[in-house]
matplotlib code that plots the C-alpha trace (Angstrom):
import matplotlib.pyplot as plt

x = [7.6, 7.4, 9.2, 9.5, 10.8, 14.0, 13.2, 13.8, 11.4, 8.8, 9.3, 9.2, 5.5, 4.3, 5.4, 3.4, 0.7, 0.8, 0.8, -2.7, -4.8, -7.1, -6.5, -6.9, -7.3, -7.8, -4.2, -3.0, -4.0, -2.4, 0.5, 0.6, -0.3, 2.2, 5.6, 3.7, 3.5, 5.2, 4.0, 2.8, 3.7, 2.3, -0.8, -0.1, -2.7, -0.1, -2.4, -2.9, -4.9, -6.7, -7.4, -9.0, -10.8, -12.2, -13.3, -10.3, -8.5, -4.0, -2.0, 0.6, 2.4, -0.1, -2.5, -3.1, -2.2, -4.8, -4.2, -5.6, -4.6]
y = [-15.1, -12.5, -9.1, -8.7, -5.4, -5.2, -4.2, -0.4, 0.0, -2.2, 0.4, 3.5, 1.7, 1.8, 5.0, 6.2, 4.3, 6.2, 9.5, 8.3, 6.7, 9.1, 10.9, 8.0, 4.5, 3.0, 3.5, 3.2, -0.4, -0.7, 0.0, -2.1, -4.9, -4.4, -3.8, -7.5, -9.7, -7.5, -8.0, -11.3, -11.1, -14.1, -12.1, -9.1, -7.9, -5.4, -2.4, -3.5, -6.4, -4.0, -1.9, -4.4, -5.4, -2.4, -1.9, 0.7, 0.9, -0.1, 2.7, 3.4, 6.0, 7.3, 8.0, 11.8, 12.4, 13.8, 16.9, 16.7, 19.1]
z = [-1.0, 2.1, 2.7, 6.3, 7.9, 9.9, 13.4, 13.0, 10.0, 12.1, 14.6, 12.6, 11.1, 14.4, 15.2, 12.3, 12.9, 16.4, 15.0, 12.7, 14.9, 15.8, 12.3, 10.0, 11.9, 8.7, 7.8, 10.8, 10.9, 7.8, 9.0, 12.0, 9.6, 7.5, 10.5, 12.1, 9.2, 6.0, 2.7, 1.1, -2.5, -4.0, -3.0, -4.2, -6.9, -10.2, -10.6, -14.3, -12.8, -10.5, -13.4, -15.4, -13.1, -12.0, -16.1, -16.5, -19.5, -19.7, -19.2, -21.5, -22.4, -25.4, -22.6, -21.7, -18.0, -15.5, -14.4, -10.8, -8.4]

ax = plt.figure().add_subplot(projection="3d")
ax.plot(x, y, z, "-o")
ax.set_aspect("equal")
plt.show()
């Protein structure tokens, strides 16, 4: 399954990834990526998987927050 972006939003991602380019081309790839082709969720990794694999422990609600400012 894809989500694909209506033609506004694909233009309001490139707009965006406009304003980043020389800030953060990195995301502003991203985000031309993501108004061209949208989002393939079949390969979509949750962020539980990500987190074990990264050695991370679940989250749940037990878990004391960080306080990061």
């Amino acid at each position: 399954m894809r989500i694909v972006f209506d033609p506004a939003e694909q233009e309001a991602l490139r707009a965006d990834a406009r304003e980043m380019a020389d800030s953060d081309p990195q995301i502003a790839y991203v985000l031309e990526r993501l108004a061209g082709e949208g989002v393939d969720l079949d390969a979509v990794t949750s962020w539980e998987e990500l987190r074990d694999k990264l050695g991370q422990p679940p989250l749940d609600d037990s878990a004391p927050a960080s306080h990061v400012a």
